[in-house]
C-alpha positions, 0 to 999 in steps of 0.5 A: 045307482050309486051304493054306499061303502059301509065298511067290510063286507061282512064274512057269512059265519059272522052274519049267522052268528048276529042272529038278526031280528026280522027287518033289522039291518046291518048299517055299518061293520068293523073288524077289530084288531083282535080278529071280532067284528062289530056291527051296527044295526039299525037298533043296537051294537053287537061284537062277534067273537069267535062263533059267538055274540060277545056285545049285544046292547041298544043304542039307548044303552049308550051314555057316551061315545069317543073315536080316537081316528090317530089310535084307532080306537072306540070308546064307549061308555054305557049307562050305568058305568062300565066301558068298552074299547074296540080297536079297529082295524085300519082298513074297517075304520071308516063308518062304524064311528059315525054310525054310532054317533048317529044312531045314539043320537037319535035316541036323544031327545032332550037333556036337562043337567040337575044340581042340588044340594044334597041334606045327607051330604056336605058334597052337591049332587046332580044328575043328567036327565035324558028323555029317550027313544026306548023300544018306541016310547019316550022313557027318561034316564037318569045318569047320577053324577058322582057323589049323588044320594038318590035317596036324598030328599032334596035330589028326589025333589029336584029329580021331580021337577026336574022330569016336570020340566023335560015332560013340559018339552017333550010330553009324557015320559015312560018309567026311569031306565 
């Protein structure tokens, strides 16, 4: 039986500290630079630093990731703005991207991009309308582009629609995250 590499076994005090849900799996694991470990579950990114959790977050949570293989660096963008980077260690930088990139993507549904013109502003405004898998339904996330009113008359309208149209694709979507 042939097993597949998943990157650094990871060290028993690191185990206990993830503190995994029943039936959860680690997928992939990475040491950083600075001595944490990330690890990809099969529901969710987490950092250990020192003896404890420093990231914790759903891969539904991901509005975007980068890896940078020359530099050695992830970059993950979250929705609703706020970023981290993890510099991986050379030798753990094998699965851990490419695990991400399955998993958020596997949350993804459908997508469908919003403009408009926006009554309280002379600046247009849009928004990304994604149809998710949350917790084991279907929600929809609406990620603003910048400038955007949510409040505006005419974005509210087209958000609207907007979800309409995804729900046609999809079916029924659970309350925006």
């Amino acid at each position: 039986m042939l097993r597949r590499r998943r990157g650094p076994r990871l060290p028993d005090d690191v185990k206990a500290a993830l503190a995994l849900d029943r039936g959860e799996q680690v997928l992939a694991a990475a040491q950083t630079l600075d001595g944490a470990w990330a690890a990809a579950t099969d529901r969710r990114l987490l950092l250990v630093r020192g003896e404890g959790v420093a990231l914790d977050r759903p891969w539904w949570q991901v509005d975007t990731a980068d890896w940078d293989g020359d530099g050695g660096v992830l970059s993950i963008m979250w929705v609703g703005g706020a970023g981290s980077w993890l510099e991986l260690a050379e030798d753990s930088q094998e699965q851990l991207p490419r695990v991400l990139r399955e998993r958020v993507d596997s949350t993804v549904v459908a997508v469908q991009h919003i403009k408009v013109e926006q009554v309280s502003s002379p600046r247009p405004g849009g928004a990304r309308l994604v149809a998710r898998r949350v917790e084991g339904e279907l929600r929809l996330q609406v990620l603003l582009d910048r400038g955007t009113d949510p409040t505006d008359p005419a974005f509210v309208t087209a958000l609207d629609e907007g979800r309409a149209a995804l729900e046609d694709m999809v079916g029924p979507l659970g309350p925006p995250q």
